[in-house]
C-alpha positions in Angstrom: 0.0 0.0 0.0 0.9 3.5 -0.7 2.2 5.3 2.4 1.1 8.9 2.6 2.7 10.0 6.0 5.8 8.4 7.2 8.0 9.3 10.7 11.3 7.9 11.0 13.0 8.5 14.6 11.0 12.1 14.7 11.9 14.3 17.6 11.1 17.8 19.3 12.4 19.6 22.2 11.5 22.6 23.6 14.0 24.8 25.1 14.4 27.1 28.0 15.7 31.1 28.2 19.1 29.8 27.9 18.7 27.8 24.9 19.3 24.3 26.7 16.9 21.1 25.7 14.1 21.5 28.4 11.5 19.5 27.4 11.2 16.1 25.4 7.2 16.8 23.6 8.2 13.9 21.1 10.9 11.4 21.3 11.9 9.3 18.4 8.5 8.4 16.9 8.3 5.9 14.2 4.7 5.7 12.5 3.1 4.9 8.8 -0.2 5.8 7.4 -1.7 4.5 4.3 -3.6 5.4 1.7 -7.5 5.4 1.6 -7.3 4.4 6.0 -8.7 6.5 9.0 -5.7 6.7 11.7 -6.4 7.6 14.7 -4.0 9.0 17.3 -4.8 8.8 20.8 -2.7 10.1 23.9 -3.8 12.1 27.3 -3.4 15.9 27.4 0.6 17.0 26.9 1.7 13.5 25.1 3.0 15.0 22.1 -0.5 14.9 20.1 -0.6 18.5 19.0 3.3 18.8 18.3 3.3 15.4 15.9 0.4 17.3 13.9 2.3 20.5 14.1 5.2 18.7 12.3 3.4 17.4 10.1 1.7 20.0 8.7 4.8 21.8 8.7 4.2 24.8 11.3 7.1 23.2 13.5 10.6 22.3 12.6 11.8 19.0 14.7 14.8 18.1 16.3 15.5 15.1 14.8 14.0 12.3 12.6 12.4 12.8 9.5 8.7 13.3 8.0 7.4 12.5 4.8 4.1 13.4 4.2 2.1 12.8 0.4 5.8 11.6 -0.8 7.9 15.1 0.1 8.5 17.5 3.1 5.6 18.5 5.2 6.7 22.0 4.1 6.3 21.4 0.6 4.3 24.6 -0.8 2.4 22.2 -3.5 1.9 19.5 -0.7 -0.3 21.8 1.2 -2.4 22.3 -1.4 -3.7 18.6 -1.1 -4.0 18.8 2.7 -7.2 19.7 4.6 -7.0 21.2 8.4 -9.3 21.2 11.5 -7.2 22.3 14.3 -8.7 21.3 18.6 -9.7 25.2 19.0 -10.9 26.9 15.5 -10.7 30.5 15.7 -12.2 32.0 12.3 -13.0 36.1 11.1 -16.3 36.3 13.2 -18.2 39.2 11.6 -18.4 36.8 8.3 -21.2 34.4 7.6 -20.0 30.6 6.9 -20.8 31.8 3.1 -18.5 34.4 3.3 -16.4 32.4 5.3 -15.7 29.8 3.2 -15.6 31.5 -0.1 -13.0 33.4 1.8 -11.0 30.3 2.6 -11.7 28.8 -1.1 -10.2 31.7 -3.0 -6.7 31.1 -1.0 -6.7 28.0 -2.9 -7.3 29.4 -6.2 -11.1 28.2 -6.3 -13.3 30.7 -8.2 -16.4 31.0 -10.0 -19.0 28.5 -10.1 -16.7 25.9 -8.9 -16.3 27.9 -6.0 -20.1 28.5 -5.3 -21.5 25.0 -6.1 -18.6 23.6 -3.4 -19.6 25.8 -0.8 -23.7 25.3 -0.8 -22.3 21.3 -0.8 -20.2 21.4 1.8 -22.9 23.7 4.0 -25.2 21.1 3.5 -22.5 18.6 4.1 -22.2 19.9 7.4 -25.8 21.1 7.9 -25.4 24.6 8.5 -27.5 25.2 4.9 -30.0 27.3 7.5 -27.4 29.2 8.9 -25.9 30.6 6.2 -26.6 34.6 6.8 -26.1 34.0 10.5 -22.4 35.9 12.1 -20.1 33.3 13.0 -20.3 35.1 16.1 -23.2 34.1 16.7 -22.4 30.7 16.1 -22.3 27.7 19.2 -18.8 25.5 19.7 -20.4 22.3 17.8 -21.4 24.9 15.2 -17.6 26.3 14.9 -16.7 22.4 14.4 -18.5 21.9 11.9 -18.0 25.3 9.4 -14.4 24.4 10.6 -14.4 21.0 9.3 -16.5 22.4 5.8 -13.4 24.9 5.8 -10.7 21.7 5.8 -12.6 20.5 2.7 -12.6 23.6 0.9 -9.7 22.2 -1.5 -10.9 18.8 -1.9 -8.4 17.2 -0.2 -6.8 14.0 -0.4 -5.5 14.1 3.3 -7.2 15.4 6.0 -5.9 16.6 9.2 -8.4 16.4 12.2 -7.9 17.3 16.1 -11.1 16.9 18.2 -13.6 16.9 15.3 -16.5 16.3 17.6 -15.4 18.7 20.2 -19.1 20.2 21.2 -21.0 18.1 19.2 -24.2 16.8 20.6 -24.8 12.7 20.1 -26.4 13.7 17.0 -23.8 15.7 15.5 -21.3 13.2 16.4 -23.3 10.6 14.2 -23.4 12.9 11.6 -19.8 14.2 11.1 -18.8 10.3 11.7 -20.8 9.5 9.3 -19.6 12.1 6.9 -15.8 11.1 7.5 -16.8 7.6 6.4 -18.1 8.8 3.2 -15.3 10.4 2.3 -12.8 7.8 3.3 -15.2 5.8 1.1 -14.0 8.2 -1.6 -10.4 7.5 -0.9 -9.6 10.3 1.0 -7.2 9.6 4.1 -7.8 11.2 7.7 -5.3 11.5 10.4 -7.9 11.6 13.3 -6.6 13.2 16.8 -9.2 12.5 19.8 -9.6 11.9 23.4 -13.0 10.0 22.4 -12.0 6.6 22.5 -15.1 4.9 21.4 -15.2 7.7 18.4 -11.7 6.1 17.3 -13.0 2.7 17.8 -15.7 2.6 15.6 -13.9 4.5 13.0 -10.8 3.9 12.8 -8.6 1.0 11.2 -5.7 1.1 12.9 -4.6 3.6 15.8 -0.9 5.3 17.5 -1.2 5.6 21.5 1.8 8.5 22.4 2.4 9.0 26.3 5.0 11.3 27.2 6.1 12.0 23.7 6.7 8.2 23.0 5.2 5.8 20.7 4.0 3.0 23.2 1.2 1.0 20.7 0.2 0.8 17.3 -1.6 -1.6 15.2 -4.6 -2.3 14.1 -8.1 -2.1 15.6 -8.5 -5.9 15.7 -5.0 -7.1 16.6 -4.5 -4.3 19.6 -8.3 -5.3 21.3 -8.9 -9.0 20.1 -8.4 -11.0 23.3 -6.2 -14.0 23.3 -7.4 -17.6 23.8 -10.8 -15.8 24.5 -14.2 -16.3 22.5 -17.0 -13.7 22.2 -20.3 -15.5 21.4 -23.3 -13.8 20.5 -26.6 -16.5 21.1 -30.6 -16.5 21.5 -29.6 -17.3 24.8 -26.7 -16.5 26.4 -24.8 -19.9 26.8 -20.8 -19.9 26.9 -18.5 -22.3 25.7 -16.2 -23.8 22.7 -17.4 -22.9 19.0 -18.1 -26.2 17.8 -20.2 -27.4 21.1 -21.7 -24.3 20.9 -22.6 -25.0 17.5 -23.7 -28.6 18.3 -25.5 -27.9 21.1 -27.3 -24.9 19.7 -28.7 -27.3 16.9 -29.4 -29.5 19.5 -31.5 -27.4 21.2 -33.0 -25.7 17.9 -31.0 -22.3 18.3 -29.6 -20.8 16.1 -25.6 -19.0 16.1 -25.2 -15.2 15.4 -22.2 -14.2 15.6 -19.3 -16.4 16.9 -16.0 -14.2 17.4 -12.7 -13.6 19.1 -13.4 -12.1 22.3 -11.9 -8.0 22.0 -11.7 -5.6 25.1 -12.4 -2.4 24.4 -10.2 0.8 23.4 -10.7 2.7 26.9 -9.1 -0.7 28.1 -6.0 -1.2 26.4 -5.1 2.5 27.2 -5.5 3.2 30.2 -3.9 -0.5 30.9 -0.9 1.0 28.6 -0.9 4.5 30.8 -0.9 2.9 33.9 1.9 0.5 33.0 4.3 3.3 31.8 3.5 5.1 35.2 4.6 2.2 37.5 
């Protein structure tokens, strides 16, 4: 598969007033994403979440390592022009509308015309803030700043997409909509780098996920192989009998029932990390 963000040994410190290496935000991290997936990155507050996206988009120069992101440097001029944005805490020009907004944001990329308008109405719509389109962003509520915010990362079509928090302020519903949109355009091949405290948010949409604590790598891998539970089976029955597949099978023809689902038993996402936080801490 394609590999559209790779980090080799990537570092950052921080320094103090007299220019000496203070603090470690990311220590020799080694990742690859791949074409067409949803990656989720997932870390507490201060592990290095924000400063890996930094680098990657370019805004921060590390200290060592390297970053390839779309094939060249994260500060690649033409590279940025393929990458979409929604940073944890969106500030945007608040005496515009989201239509003046985004035709604001679409002309930096060189959009114009009828191009320009017929993407804007679809990604209002997208987003559903269609009835809100006269209305100050001012005026506008936090889930309704996510969501112009995330219409403003798609502004330029882009094949990578760079998300921190996008549910931040959503309500339930919300949630299941912008979910639901990022599925649909991973559908379309896009890829999305997903940042998020939500844990069950990167469970059910993510293929594989990073866990960063203290600036350091310390998980990744797929959804299934990270949560599947070994030498454990998760059986789904009309009744809730336990046991091995094939006497469960046997004995639910047996007794005339009929077999679901018969799985690998998987924890949970929540699990695994804090199970991985609390072991680096000891």
């Amino acid at each position: 598969m394609e590999k559209v963000i790779v980090t080799k040994n990537l570092s950052k410190f921080y320094r103090n007033v007299v220019g000496e290496r203070h603090f470690k935000a990311l220590d020799n991290f080694s990742i690859e994403v791949e074409k067409g997936e949803i990656f989720g990155l997932l870390g507490p507050n201060g592990s290095g979440k924000t400063t890996l996206l930094k680098l990657l988009l370019g805004l921060i120069f590390q200290s060592g390592g390297d970053a390839v992101v779309l094939g060249k440097s994260p500060r690649d001029i033409g590279t940025k022009k393929r990458i979409g944005y929604l940073p944890e805490q969106p500030y945007f020009q608040d005496f515009l509308n989201p239509v003046e907004l985004l035709y604001f944001y679409g002309s930096l990329f060189g959009i114009e015309g009828g191009v320009l308008r017929k993407r804007v109405y679809y990604l209002l719509e997208k987003v559903n803030l269609t009835k809100f389109e006269k209305m100050r962003i001012a005026n506008f509520s936090k889930g309704m700043l996510q969501r112009i915010g995330l219409a403003i990362s798609l502004i330029n079509d882009p094949d990578l997409l760079f998300l921190d928090e996008p549910t931040l302020g959503l309500d339930p519903i919300g949630t299941v909509e912008i979910n639901s949109l990022l599925r649909e355009l991973n559908s379309q091949g896009k890829t999305i780098f997903l940042s998020s405290h939500l844990l069950s948010e990167v469970q059910d949409s993510c293929r594989r996920v990073a866990i960063v604590y203290k600036g350091r790598l310390i998980k990744d891998g797929s959804i299934d192989s990270l949560l599947t539970v070994k030498d454990a089976l998760s059986v789904e029955l009309t009744s809730k009998d336990e046991g091995d597949i094939e006497k469960l099978k046997r004995l639910a023809a047996e007794c005339g029932l009929d077999v679901k689902d018969i799985s690998q038993k998987r924890s949970s996402l929540k699990d695994l990390f804090i199970d991985l936080i609390n072991a680096e801490n000891k």
